[in-house]
C-alpha positions in Angstrom: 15.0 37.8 -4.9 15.3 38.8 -8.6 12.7 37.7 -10.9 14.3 35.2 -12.8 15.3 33.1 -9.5 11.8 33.3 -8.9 10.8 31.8 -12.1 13.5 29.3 -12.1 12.2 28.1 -8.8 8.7 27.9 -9.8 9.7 25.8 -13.1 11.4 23.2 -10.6 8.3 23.1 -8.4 6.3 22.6 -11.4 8.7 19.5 -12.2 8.7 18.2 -9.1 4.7 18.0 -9.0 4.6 16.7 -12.8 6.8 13.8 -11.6 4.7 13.3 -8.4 1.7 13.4 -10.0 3.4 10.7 -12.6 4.1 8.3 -9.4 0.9 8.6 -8.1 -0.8 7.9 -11.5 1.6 4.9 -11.5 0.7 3.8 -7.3 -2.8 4.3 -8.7 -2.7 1.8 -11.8 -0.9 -0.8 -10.1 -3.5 -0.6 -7.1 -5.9 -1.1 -9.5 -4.1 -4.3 -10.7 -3.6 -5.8 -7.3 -7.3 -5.3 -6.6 -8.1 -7.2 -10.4 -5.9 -9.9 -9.4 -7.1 -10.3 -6.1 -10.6 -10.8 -6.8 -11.8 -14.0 -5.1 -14.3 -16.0 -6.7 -16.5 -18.7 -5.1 -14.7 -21.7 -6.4 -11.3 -20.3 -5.2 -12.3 -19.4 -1.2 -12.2 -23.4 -0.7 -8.6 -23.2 -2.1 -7.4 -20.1 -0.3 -4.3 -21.2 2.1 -4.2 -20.1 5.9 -3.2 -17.2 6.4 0.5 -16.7 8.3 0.7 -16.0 11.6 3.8 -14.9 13.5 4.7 -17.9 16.7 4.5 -14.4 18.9 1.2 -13.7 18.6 0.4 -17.1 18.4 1.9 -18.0 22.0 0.2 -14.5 23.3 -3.1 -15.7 21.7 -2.5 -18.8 23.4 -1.6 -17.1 26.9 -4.9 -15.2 26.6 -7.0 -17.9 26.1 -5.2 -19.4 29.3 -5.8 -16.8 31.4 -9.6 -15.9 30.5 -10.4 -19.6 31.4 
């Protein structure tokens, strides 16, 4: 390989980790801002809704419960 390949190559690599480093700076902030929002206070657990939970696991929850009586 001739030197100036070399460098070209290099000066991509360097690009391409600039612009990762940019996501993960990005992934990082917005983390952040999920775990600000999220914070539950005392006054809001008694409003928190039930959680979801998929009819599967539900009816295998069930079946369980069936079977260790």
């Amino acid at each position: 390989m001739n030197k100036q390949k070399i460098k070209d190559q290099l000066q991509e690599l360097k690009t391409e980790l600039a612009y990762i480093r940019g996501l993960l700076v990005n992934v990082s902030s917005q983390l952040q801002e999920l775990r600000e929002s999220t914070i539950v206070t005392s006054d809001q657990t008694d409003k928190l809704p039930e959680l979801y939970e998929h009819p599967w696991y539900k009816y295998k929850r069930e079946q369980l419960s069936i079977i260790e009586k």
